[in-house]
Wavefront OBJ file of the C-alpha trace (Angstrom):
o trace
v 57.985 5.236 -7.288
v 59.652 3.616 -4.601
v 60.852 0.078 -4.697
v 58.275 -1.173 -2.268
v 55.573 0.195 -4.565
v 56.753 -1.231 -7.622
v 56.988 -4.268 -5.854
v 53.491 -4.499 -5.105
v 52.182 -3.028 -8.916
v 54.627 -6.029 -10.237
v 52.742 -8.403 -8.093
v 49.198 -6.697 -8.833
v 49.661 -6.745 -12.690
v 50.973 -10.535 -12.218
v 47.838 -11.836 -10.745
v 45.852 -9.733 -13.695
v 48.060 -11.487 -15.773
v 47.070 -15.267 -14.427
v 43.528 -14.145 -14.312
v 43.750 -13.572 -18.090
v 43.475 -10.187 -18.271
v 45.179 -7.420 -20.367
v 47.875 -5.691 -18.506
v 51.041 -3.243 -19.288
v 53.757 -5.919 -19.915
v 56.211 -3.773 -18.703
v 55.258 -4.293 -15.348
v 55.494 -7.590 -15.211
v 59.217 -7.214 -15.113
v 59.707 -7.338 -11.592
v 57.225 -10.072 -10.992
v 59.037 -12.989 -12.578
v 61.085 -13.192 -9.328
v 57.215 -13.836 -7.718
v 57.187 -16.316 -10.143
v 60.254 -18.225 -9.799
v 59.602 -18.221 -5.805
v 56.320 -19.980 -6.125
v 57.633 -22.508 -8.422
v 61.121 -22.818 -6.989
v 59.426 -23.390 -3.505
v 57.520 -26.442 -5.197
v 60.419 -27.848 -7.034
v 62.766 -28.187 -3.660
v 60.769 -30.356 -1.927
v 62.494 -33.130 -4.314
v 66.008 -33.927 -4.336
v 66.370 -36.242 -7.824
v 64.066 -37.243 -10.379
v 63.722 -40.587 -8.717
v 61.652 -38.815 -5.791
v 57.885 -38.963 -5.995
v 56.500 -35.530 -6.270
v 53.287 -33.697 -8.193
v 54.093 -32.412 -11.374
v 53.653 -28.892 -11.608
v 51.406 -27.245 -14.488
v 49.990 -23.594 -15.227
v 46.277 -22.518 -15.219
v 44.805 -19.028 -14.648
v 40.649 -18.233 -14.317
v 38.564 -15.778 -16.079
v 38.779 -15.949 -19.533
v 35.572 -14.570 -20.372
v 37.162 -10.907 -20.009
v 39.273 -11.773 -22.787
v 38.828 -12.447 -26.353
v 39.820 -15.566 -27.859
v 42.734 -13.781 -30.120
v 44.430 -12.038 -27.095
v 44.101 -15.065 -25.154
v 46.000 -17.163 -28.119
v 48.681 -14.441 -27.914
v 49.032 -14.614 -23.909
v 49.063 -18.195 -23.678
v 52.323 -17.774 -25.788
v 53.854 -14.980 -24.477
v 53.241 -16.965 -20.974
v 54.831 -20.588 -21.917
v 57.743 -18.391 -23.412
v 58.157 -16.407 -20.344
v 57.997 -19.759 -17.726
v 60.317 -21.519 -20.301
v 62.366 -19.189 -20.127
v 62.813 -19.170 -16.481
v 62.475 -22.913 -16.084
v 63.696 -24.816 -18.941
v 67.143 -25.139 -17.858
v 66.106 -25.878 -14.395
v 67.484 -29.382 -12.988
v 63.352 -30.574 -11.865
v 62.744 -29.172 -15.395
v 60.903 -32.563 -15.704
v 58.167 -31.930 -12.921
v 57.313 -28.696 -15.013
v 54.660 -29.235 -17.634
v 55.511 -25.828 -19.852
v 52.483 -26.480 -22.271
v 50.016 -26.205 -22.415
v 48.454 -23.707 -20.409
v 44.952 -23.380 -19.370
v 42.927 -20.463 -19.551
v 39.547 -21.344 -17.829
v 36.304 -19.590 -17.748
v 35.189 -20.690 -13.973
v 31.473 -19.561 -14.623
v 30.996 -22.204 -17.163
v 30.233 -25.166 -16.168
v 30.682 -26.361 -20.123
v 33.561 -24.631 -20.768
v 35.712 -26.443 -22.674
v 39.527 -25.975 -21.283
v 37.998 -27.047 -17.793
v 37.233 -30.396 -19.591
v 40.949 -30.136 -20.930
v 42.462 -29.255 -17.840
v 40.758 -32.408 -16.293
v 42.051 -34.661 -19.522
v 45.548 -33.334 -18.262
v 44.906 -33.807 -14.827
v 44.396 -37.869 -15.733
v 46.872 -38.630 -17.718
v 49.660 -37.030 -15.419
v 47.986 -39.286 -12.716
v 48.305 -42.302 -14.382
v 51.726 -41.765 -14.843
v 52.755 -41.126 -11.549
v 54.672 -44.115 -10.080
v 52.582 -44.324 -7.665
v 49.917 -45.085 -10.088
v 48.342 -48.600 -9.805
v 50.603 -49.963 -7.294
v 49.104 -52.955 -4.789
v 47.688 -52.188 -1.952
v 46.362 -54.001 1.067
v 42.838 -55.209 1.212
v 42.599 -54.037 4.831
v 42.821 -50.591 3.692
v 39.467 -50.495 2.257
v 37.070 -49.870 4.657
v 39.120 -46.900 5.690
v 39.640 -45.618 2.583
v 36.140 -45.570 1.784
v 35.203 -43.881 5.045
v 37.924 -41.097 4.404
v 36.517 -40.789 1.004
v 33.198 -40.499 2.385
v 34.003 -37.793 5.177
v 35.500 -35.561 2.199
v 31.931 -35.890 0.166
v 30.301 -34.685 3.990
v 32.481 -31.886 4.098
v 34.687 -33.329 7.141
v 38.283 -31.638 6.635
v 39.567 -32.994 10.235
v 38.874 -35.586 12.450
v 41.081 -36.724 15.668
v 42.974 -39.502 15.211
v 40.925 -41.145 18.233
v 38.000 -40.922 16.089
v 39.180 -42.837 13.339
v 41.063 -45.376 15.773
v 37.434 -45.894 17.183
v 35.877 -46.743 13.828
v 38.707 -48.726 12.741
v 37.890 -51.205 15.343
v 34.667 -51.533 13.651
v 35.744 -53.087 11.172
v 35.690 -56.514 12.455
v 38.733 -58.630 10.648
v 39.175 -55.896 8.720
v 40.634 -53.916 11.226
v 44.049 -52.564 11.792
v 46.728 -52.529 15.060
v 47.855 -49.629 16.179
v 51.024 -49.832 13.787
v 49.232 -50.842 10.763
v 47.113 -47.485 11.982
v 50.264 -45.214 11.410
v 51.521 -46.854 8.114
v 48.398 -46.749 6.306
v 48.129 -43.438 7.673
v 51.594 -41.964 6.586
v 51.289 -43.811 3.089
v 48.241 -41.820 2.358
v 50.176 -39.001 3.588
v 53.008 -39.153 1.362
v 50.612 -39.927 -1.575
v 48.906 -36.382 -0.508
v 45.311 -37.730 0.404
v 45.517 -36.885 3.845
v 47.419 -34.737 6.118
v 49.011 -36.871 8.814
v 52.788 -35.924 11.194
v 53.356 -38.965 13.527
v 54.854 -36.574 15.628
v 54.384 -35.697 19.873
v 52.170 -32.602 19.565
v 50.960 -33.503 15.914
v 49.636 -36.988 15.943
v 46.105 -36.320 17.584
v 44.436 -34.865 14.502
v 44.037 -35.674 11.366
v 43.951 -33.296 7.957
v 40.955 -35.098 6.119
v 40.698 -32.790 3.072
v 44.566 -30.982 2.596
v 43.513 -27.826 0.760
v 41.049 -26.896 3.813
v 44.643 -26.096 5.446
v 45.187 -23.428 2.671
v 42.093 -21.611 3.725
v 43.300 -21.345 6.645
v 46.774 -19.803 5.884
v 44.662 -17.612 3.477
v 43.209 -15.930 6.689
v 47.067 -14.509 7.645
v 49.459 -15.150 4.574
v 47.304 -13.246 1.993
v 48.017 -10.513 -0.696
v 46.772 -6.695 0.556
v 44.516 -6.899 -1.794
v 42.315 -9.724 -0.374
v 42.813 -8.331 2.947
v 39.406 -7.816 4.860
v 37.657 -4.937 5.237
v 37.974 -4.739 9.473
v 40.186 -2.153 10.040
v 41.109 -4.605 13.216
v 42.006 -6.975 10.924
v 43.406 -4.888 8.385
v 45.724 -3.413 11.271
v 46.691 -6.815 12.588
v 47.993 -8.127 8.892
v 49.710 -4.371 8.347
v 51.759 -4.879 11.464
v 52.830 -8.296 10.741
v 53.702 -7.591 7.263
v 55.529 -4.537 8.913
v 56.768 -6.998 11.702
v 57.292 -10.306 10.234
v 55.579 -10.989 13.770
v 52.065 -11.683 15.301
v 50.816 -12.183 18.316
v 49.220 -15.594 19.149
v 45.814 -13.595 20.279
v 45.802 -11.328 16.737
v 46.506 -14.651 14.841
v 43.096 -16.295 16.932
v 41.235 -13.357 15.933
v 42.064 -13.713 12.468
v 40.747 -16.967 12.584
v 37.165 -16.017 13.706
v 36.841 -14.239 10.509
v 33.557 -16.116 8.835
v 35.326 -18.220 5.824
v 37.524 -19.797 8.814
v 35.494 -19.916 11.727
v 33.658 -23.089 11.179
v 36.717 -24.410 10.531
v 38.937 -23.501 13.841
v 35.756 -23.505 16.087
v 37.395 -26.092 18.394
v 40.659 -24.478 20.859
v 42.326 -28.011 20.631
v 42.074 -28.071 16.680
v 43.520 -24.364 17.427
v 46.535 -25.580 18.796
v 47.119 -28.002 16.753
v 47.258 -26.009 13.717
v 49.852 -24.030 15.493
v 51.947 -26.808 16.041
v 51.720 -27.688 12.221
v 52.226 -24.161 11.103
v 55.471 -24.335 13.434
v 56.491 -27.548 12.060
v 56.164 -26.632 8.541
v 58.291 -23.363 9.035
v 55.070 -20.738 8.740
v 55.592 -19.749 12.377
v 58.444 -19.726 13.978
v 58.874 -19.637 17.381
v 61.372 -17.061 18.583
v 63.979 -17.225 20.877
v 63.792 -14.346 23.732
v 66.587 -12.067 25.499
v 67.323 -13.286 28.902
v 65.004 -11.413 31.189
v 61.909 -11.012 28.926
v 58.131 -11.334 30.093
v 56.671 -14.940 29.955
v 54.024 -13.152 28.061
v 56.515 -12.465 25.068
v 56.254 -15.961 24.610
v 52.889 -15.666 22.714
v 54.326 -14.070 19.679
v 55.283 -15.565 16.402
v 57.780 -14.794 13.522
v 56.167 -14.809 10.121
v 59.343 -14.568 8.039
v 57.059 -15.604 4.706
v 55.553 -12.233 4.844
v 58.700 -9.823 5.349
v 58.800 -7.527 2.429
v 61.510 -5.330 3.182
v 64.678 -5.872 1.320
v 68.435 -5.509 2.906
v 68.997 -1.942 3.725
v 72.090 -0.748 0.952
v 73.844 0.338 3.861
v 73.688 -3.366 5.772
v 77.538 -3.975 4.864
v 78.987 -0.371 4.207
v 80.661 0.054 7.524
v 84.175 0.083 7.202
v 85.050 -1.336 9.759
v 82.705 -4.392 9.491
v 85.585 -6.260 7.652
v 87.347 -5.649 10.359
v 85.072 -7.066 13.190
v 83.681 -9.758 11.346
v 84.894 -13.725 10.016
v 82.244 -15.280 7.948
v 81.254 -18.644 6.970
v 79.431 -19.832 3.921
v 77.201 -22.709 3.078
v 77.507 -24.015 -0.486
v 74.534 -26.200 -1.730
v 75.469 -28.870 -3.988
v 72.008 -28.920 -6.004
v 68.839 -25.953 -5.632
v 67.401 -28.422 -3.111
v 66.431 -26.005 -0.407
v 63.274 -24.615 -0.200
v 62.472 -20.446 0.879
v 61.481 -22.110 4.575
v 65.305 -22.853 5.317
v 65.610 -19.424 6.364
v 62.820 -19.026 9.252
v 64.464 -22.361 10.431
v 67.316 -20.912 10.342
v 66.543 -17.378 11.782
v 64.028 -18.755 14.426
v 64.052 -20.910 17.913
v 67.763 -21.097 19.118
v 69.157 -16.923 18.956
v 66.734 -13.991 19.673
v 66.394 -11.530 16.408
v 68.445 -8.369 16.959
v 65.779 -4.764 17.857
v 66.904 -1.150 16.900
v 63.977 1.234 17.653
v 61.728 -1.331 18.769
v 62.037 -2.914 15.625
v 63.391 -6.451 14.886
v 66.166 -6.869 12.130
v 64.367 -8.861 9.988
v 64.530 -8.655 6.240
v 63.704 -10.769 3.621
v 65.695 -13.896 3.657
v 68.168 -12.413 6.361
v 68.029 -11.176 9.914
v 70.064 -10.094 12.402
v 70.499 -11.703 15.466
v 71.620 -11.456 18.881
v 74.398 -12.922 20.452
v 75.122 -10.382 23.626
v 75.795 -7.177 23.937
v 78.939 -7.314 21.792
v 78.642 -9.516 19.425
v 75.983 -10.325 16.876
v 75.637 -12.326 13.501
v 73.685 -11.967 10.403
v 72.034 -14.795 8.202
v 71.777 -14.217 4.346
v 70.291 -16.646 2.348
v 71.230 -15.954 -1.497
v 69.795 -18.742 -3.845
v 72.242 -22.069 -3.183
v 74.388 -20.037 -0.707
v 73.560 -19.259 3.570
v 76.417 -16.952 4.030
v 76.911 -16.003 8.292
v 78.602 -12.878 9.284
v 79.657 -12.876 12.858
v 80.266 -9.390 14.169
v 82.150 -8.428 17.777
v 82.382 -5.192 17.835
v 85.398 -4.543 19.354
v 87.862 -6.550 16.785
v 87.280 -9.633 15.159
v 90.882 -10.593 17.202
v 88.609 -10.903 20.480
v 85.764 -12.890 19.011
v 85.409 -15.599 21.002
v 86.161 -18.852 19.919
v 82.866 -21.008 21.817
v 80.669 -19.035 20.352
v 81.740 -19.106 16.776
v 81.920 -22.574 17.214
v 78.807 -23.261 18.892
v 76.872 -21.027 15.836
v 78.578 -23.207 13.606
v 77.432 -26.615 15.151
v 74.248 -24.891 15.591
v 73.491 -24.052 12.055
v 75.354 -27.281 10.447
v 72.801 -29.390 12.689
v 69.975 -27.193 11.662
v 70.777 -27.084 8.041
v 70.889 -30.931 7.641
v 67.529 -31.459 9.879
v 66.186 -29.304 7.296
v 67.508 -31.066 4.465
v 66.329 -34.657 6.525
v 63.122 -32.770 6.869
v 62.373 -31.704 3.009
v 63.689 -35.442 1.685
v 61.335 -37.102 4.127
v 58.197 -35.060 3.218
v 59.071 -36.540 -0.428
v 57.112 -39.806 1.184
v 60.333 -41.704 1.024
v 62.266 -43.384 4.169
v 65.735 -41.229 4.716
v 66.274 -41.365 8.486
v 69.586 -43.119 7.863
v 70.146 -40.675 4.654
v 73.468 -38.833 5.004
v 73.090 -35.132 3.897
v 76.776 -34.019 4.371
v 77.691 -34.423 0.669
v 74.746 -31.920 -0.227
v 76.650 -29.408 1.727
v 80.016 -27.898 1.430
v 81.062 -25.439 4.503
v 83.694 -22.755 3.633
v 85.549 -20.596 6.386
v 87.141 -17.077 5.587
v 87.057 -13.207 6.344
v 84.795 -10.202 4.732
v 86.442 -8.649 1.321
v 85.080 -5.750 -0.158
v 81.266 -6.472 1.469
v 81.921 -9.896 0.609
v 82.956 -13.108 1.821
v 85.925 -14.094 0.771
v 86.033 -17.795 1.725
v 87.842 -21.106 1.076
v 86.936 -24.950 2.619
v 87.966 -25.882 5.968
v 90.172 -28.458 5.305
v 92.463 -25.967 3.326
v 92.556 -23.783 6.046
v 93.478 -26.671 8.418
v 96.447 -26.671 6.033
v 97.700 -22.975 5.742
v 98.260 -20.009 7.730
v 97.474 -17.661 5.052
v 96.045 -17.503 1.463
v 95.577 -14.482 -1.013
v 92.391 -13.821 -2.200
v 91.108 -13.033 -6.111
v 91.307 -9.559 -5.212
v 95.174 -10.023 -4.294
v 94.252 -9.366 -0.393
v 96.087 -11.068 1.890
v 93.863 -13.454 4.882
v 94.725 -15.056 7.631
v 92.958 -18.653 8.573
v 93.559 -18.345 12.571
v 90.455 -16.106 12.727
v 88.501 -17.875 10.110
v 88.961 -21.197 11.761
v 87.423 -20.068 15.056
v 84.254 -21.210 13.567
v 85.547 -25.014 14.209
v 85.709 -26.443 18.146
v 89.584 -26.997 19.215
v 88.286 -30.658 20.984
v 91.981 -31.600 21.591
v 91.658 -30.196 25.158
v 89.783 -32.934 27.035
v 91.686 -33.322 30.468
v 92.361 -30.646 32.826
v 95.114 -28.275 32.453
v 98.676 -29.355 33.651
v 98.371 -26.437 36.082
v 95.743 -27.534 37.930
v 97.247 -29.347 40.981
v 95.178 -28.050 43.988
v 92.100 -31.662 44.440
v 92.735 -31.921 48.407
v 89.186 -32.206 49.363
v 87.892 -34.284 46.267
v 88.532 -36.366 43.342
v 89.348 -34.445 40.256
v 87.184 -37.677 38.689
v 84.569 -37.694 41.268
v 81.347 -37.083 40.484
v 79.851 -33.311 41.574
v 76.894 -32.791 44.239
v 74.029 -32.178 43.437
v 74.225 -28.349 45.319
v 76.471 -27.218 43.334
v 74.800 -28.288 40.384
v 71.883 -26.327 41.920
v 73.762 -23.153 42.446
v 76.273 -23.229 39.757
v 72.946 -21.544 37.201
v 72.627 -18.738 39.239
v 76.521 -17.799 38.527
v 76.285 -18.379 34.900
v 74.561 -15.703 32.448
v 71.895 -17.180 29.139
v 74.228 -19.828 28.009
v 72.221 -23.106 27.871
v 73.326 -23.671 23.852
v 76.605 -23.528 24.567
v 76.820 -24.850 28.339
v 75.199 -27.717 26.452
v 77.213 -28.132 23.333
v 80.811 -27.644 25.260
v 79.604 -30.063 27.429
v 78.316 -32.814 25.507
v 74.563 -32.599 25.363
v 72.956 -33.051 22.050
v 71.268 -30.207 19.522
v 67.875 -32.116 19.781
v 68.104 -32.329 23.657
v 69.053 -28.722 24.059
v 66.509 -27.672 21.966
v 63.820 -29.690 24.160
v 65.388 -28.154 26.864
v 64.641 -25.086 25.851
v 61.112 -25.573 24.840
v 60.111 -27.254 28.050
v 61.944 -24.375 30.078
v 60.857 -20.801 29.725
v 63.467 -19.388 32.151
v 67.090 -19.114 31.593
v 67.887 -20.762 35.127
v 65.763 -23.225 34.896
v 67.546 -24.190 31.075
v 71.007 -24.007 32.403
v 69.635 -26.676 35.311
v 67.945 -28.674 32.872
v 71.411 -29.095 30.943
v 73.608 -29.885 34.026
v 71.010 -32.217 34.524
v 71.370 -34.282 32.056
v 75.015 -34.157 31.702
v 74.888 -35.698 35.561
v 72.377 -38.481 34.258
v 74.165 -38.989 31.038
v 75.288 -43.010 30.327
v 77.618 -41.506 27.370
v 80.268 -40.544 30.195
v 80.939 -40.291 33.654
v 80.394 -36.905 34.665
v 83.475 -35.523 36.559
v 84.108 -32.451 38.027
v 87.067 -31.848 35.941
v 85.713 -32.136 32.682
v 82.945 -29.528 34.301
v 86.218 -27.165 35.448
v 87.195 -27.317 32.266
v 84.725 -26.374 30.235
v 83.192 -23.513 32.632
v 87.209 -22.531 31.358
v 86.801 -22.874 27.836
v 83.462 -21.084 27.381
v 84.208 -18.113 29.945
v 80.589 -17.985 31.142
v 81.299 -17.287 34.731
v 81.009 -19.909 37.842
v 84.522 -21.730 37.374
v 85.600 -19.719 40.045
v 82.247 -21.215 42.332
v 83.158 -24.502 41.048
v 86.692 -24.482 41.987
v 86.821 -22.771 45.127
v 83.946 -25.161 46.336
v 86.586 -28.312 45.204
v 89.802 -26.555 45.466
v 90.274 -24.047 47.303
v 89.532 -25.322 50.709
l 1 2 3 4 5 6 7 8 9 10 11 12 13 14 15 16 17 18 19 20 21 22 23 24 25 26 27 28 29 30 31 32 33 34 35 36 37 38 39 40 41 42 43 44 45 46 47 48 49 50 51 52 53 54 55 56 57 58 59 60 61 62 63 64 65 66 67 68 69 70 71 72 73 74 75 76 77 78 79 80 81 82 83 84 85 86 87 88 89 90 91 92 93 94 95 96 97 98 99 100 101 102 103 104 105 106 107 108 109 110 111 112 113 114 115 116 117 118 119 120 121 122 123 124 125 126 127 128 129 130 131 132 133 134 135 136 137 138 139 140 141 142 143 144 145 146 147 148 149 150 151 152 153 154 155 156 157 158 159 160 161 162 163 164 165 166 167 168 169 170 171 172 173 174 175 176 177 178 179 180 181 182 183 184 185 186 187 188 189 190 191 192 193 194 195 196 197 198 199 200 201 202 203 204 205 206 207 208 209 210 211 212 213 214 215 216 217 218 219 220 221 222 223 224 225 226 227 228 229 230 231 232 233 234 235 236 237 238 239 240 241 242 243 244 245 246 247 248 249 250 251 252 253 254 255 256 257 258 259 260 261 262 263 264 265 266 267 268 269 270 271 272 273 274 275 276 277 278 279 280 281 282 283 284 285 286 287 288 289 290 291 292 293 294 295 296 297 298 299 300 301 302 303 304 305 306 307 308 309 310 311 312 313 314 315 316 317 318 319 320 321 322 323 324 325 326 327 328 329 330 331 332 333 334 335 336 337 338 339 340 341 342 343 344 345 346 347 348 349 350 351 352 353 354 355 356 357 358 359 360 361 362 363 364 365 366 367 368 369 370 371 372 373 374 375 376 377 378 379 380 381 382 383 384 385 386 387 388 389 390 391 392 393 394 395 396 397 398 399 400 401 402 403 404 405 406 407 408 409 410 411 412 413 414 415 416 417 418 419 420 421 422 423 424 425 426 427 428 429 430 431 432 433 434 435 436 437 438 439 440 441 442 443 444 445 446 447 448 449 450 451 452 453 454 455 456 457 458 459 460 461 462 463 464 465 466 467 468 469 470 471 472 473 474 475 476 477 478 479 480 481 482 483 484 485 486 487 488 489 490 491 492 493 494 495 496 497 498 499 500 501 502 503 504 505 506 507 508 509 510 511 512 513 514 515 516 517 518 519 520 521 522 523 524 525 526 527 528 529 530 531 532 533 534 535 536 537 538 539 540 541 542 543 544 545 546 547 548 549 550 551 552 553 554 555 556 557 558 559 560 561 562 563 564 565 566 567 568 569 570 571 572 573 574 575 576 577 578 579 580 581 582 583 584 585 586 587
């Protein structure tokens, strides 16, 4: 039996299992790592005990196909087994180990539904969110919300409710007390509500309708639908870790949905959530690819297939390759980290048609030389970056500008998960969560030590009594001592080495440069959020690289100068210093 298959019997006999029914222990062995990811995912949305968050207790349905004996003896074996895997875990206290509930669902009278429901109380009450004030004002629309969910409403636009709020009389709210009431009920997880361009115009009424609609696409084979159309779209994602945007609509016309996403703006909108919440992931794109690409998404959370055992046996990888390594402090960061990672700024590496993407690591493209490889391993993102010619000619801007890239990304992430907690962190600083380590590839392995060590050395000597170098290690890190232009450069007859470029050069200068928006942008000053809007609002490389020297002419942070342009069209070697500096210079 191949690993694949086992895979999927572990996961079969594990959902027998929570449905209460007899199954060959042995082959539950490889499911506790299904376990631990469902849980794990949960408990990483909370960074200390202090932070508000559900508690997180067991229950599995149909009890009536077991006796009352075997379902004694499984409700041991089962608290044993999640101890086991949980009881030395640091949110160990959000984990309610007994007991467990095994419910009958048919029976209305059964008694461990009762039970479950006693349970259910008491944990509420001692939330700390339990019994706290609240504003009178709220009232009226908390009743009304209360009342949609007893009429079946799971959405309403945010207009809507804006419209009926002002029917309230004195009662009502402003636009601001809107949003706080609003994102309160949010983080106590009564509504569904991002205060974000793109997500603010609806409003999730009733929460779990949202898992019926990721049921529809993120589903075990065996619930798939009987279509073969369907069938075939879910095989080739799960094949894929992609899906077109027209496969996932027709998915969504299946009947248990349809009612549901029967409106094209509620479509999109559950796109955009789906995108914010790391479920789809928009992809970045080679330079020359169809606009119609654009209509496909990454669905990393369904990627099955595991790191090929030949993915680090070359033997000269070592020796093309520095690597960099993110240490979490704490198991804070949730299985989404790595579509965050793996999606929206670098295109995912193709062989055969087929893109590099594995579970919890991908390849991806850099150019035609050089690519780099994502790994995430438990409290470690490890980053190989591969040139194929020698790891001597790697260049230094774009090490550097992966680094930035991924540092920014990893604490937005972290930002992200601590404010979906319900708690205020926009001033929070993340760093000390975080420790980044620089180094080399040793025996498929890297073999790293911090930065600020190898700011200190030339050289250290590994466990494995190997000798490494930090020069090459340290290219990950921007040399910023380099600000002015070179000594050198003493041609500026015609111009101003501090005057301020035209605006046809500007215009031009794109069409000598190759796809280098991210690090035009970072070398030259523009922020990671601004690049990254730059390259959602711009399909076409051209029209990114003009979008950046756009706002670097408009910035207010510095006066834009056409030396500081000379000399970083040096530093990054993307082509058009020599436009730039025969239009200025050579005249």
């Amino acid at each position: 039996m191949d690993s694949n298959s086992e895979e999927e019997e572990s996961s079969r006999s594990l959902y027998n299992f929570l449905q209460g029914r007899e199954v060959d222990v042995n082959k539950l062995k490889g499911a506790e790592g299904i376990v631990k990811h469902w849980v794990h995912s949960i408990l990483t949305y909370c960074v200390d005990d202090s932070d508000v968050m559900p508690m997180i207790l067991f229950a599995a349905t149909h009890s009536d196909h077991i006796s009352e004996d075997m379902q004694k003896k499984m409700k041991k074996e089962f608290v044993k087994k999640v101890t086991e895997m949980f009881g030395t875990h640091e949110m160990k206290n959000h984990i309610v180990f007994y007991p467990v509930f095994f419910i009958n669902g048919t029976d209305k009278n059964n008694q461990e539904i009762q039970n479950l429901k006693n349970k259910l109380v008491s944990i509420a009450l001692n939330q700390p969110s339990w019994g706290q004030r609240r504003p009178m004002i709220w009232v009226p629309l908390e009743l009304l919300i209360t009342n949609m969910k007893k009429e079946n409403i799971d959405f309403i636009l945010k207009s809507h409710l804006a419209e009926a709020n002002t029917m309230n009389g004195e009662l009502s709210l402003f636009d601001k007390q809107l949003d706080d009431f609003l994102l309160t009920q949010h983080a106590l997880g009564k509504i569904m509500y991002f205060n974000q361009p793109k997500l603010n115009n609806f409003i999730v009424i009733y929460p779990p309708a949202l898992v019926n609609i990721l049921r529809s696409f993120i589903t075990d084979e065996m619930f798939w639908p009987e279509d073969e159309t369907m069938r075939h779209i879910l095989r080739k994602m799960t094949n894929t870790g992609r899906i077109k945007k027209c496969d996932l609509i027709k998915l969504w016309q299946q009947k248990q949905v349809h009612q549901q996403m029967a409106c094209d703006e509620f479509k999109k909108f559950v796109i955009q959530v789906l995108v914010h919440l790391d479920v789809l992931v928009e992809p970045n794109r080679h330079s020359g690819e169809n606009d119609a690409d654009v209509d496909i998404f990454l669905v990393p959370c369904t990627i099955k297939n595991k790191m090929p055992m030949s993915f680090l046996d070359d033997k000269s990888f070592e020796y093309k390759t520095i690597s960099l390594v993110y240490r979490l402090q704490k198991r804070t960061i949730p299985s989404p980290l790595a579509f965050k990672l793996i999606g929206g700024i670098w295109p995912i590496k193709e062989e055969n048609k087929r893109p590099l993407l594995y579970h919890s690591l991908a390849v991806l493209y850099v150019d035609s030389k050089t690519e780099f490889r994502i790994i995430i391993e438990d409290t470690r993102v490890i980053v190989y970056l591969t040139h194929i010619p020698s790891k001597f000619t790697i260049s230094p801007d774009i090490a550097a500008s992966i680094q930035e890239c991924l540092t920014f990304t990893l604490n937005d992430v972290l930002k992200f998960y601590l404010t979906s907690t319900g708690k205020s962190h926009k001033n929070i600083d993340v760093s000390n969560l975080v420790q980044i380590e620089v180094g080399e590839v040793c025996d498929r392995s890297p073999c790293v030590f911090s930065i600020s060590k190898a700011k200190r050395t030339s050289s250290w000597i590994c466990c494995s009594k190997n000798q490494h170098f930090t020069k090459y290690p340290l290219l990950w890190i921007f040399d910023k001592t380099q600000e002015e232009c070179p000594p050198d450069c003493t041609e500026f007859p015609n111009v101003a080495p501090k005057e301020v470029p035209n605006d046809d050069v500007l215009i031009n200068l794109p069409q000598k440069l190759g796809n280098c928006a991210l690090r035009l942008g970072i070398e030259i000053g523009i922020t990671i959020n601004s690049i990254e809007q730059t390259k959602t609002d711009y399909l076409k490389m051209y029209d990114q690289t003009a979008d950046i020297l756009r706002k670097w002419k408009n910035s207010t942070e510095e006066k834009p100068i056409i030396c500081k342009l000379l000399v970083v069209l040096e530093r990054v070697h993307l082509g058009g210093f020599q436009f730039v500096k025969d239009t200025y210079l050579s005249k």
